[in-house]
C-alpha positions in Angstrom: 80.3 85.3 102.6 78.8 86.3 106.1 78.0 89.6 105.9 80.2 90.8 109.3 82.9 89.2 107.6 82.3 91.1 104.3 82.4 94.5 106.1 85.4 93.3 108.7 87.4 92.8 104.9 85.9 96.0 103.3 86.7 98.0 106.4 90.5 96.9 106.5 90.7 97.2 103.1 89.7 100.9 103.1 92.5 101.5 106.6 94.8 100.2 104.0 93.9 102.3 101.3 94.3 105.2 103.6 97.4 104.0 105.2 98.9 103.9 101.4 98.1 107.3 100.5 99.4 108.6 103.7 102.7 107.3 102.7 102.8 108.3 99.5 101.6 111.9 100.3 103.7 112.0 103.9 106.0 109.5 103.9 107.9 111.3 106.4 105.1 110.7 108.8 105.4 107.3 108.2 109.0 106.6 108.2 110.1 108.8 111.5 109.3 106.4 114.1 109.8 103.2 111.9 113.1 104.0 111.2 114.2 106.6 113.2 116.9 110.0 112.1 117.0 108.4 108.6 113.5 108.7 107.9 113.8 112.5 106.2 117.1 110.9 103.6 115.7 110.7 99.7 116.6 107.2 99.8 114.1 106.2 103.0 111.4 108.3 101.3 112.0 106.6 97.9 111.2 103.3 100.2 108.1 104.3 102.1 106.3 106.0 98.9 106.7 102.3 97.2 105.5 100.5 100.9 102.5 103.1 100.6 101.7 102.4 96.5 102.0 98.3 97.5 99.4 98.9 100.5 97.3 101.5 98.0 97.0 98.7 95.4 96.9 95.8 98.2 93.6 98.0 99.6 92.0 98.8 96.5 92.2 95.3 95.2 90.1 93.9 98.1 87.5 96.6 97.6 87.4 95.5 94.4 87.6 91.9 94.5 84.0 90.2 93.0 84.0 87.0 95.3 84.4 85.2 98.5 87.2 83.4 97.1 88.8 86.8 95.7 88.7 88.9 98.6 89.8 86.2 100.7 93.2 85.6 97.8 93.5 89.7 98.6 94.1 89.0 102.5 96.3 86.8 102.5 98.4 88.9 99.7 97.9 91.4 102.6 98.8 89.9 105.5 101.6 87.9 103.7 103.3 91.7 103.2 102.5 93.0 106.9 104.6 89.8 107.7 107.2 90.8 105.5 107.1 93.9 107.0 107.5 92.6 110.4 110.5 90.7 109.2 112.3 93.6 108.0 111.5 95.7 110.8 112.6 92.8 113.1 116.1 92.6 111.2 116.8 96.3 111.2 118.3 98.5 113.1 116.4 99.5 116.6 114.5 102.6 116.8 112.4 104.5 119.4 108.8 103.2 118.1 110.1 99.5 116.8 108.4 97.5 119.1 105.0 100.0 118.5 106.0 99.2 114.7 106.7 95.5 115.3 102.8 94.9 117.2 101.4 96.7 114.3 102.8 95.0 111.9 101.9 91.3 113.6 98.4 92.7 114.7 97.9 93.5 111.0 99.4 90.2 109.7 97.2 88.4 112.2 94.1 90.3 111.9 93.9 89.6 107.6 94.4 85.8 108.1 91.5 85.9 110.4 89.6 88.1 108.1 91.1 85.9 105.5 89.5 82.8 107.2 86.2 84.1 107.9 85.2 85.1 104.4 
């Protein structure tokens, strides 16, 4: 595995770690401009912690993972949620930040199946 593309994959996987535990320490932070007044309900909260343990594990796998062929099965577990992220977000209801919410979420799905490809 090139080395760049080694650290590119470590690197993300770390962001994702971080991104996790944000949302399971703050999901309100998380969930206010994604889905808008609702964000503070239990219910949305319930919602984002699980988003934020999924990324956590998602994150911590990759740092973890031994191989080339490994990481690279952890990227495209990765990138195959951000998509299903963008899908949701895409279907529900509109908020202030969507579209912000909606480039993330297809930068990030993009970005691991390049990372993905590369190692």
């Amino acid at each position: 595995m090139a080395a760049n593309a080694h650290q590119a994959a470590r690197i993300m996987a770390a962001g994702r770690v971080l991104i996790g535990a944000t949302m399971l320490a703050a999901p309100d932070l998380v969930a206010a401009p994604w889905v808008g007044e609702d964000a503070r309900t239990p219910g949305a909260r319930v919602i984002v912690r699980a988003l934020g343990a999924r990324d956590a594990v998602l994150g911590a796998g990759t740092l973890a993972a031994g191989d080339r062929a490994e990481v690279r099965r952890w990227l495209i577990a990765s990138s195959a949620s951000d998509a299903a992220d963008f899908v949701a977000t895409l279907a529900g209801p509109r908020s202030p930040a969507r579209a912000a919410v909606l480039a993330v979420a297809a930068a990030a799905t993009v970005t691991g199946l390049a990372a993905a490809a590369s190692v």
